[in-house]
C-alpha positions, 0 to 999 in steps of 0.5 A, a space after each residue: 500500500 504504501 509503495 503503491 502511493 510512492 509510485 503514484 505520487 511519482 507519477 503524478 510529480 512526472 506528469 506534472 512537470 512533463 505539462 509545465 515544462 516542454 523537454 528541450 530540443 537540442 539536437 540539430 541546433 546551430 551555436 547561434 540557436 542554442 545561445 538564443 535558448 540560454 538567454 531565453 530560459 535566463 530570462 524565465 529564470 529571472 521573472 521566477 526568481 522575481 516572483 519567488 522574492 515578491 511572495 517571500 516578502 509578502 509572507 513574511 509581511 503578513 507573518 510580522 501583521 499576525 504577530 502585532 495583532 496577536 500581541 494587540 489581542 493579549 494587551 487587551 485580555 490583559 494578559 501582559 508578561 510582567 518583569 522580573 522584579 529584583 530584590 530590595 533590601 529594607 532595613 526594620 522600620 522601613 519595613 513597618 511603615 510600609 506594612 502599617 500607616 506611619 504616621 499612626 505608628 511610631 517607628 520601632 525603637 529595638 535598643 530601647 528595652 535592650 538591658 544595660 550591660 556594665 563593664 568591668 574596668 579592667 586590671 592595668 598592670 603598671 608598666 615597668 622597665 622590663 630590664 628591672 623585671 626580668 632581673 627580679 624574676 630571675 633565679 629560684 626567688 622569682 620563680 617562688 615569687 611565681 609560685 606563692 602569687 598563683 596560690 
């Protein structure tokens, strides 16, 4: 079945260009003749090449119209693509104000029921020649000195 449509279709393609286009002749013809004819199928050529462009171009014009409208259509629906929204940082109060009313709201002051911390004053050691250190610390004596201060 199906070789027998390929045959067909063969058929019918043969036959089709056997009525479009005559076989040529070219035998028993002059150089003269045979320039003729080339010029002559040169010049069909062009005017098909002609008409191939004008359909092409009109094709593509009426493509570009379908496009338009369609968009047309959908901005009608409503049916727009919305873009791509890109991250916005906000601090804390800002972003309460825009939640709620700022004018009803006073802004949120966060260090407020923060508890107070004192510090404790560290424990400078005076400063010293450490020339007068090193001499005291030297020997059994300074490091019994050592010994007795960790206790």
């Amino acid at each position: 079945m199906l070789v027998a449509e390929l045959e067909e279709k063969k058929h019918e393609r043969e036959s089709a260009l056997s009525e479009r286009v005559p076989p040529l002749k070219l035998s028993g013809l002059s150089v003269q003749e045979l320039q003729e004819l080339c010029k002559d199928l040169h010049r069909k050529i062009d005017i098909i090449d002609d008409a191939r462009y004008d359909i092409e171009m009109k094709e593509s014009k009426n493509e570009k119209e379908i496009q338009t409208l369609i968009d047309k259509i959908h901005e009608m629906k409503g049916a727009k693509k919305r873009p791509n929204l890109k991250r916005v940082k906000k601090s804390a109060d800002a972003m309460l104000g825009a939640l709620t009313d700022s004018s009803k709201l006073m802004k949120a002051d966060f260090k407020a029921n923060l508890k107070t911390v004192k510090k404790e004053e560290e424990k400078k050691e005076e400063v010293t020649d450490w020339r007068k250190n090193v001499e005291a610390m030297s020997g059994m004596e300074g490091r019994k000195k050592l010994f007795d201060a960790g206790q």
